[in-house]
C-alpha positions, 0 to 999 in steps of 0.5 A, spaced: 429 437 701 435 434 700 437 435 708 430 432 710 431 426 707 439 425 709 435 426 716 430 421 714 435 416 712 439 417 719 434 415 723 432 409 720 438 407 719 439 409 726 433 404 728 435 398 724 441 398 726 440 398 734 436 392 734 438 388 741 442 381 739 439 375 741 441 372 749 446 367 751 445 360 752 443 358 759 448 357 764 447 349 766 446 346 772 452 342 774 450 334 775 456 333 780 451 330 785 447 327 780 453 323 778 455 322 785 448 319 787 447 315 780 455 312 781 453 309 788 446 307 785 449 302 780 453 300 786 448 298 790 446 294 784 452 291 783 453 289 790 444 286 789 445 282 783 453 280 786 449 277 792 444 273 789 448 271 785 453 267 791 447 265 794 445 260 788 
């Protein structure tokens, strides 16, 4: 009986300890490009509004 039951504990010991762990995060995306095209949209901005501004 006593062998039943410390068979019994191991396993489910066994199966509440084999549990799988939860994911990493992500790996995320690099937003060099992204950067890039932003940057030389807001100079194009700049040179707009620069622009206007001389022709008044």
């Amino acid at each position: 009986m006593r062998k039943t039951m410390n068979i019994m504990v191991f396993i489910n010991l066994t199966l509440l300890l084999a549990q799988p762990t939860f994911p990493n995060e992500p790996n995320q995306a690099p937003i060099g490009g992204i950067g890039v095209l932003a940057a030389a949209g807001g100079a194009l901005a700049l040179k707009k509004l620069w622009k206007k501004k001389k022709e008044r």
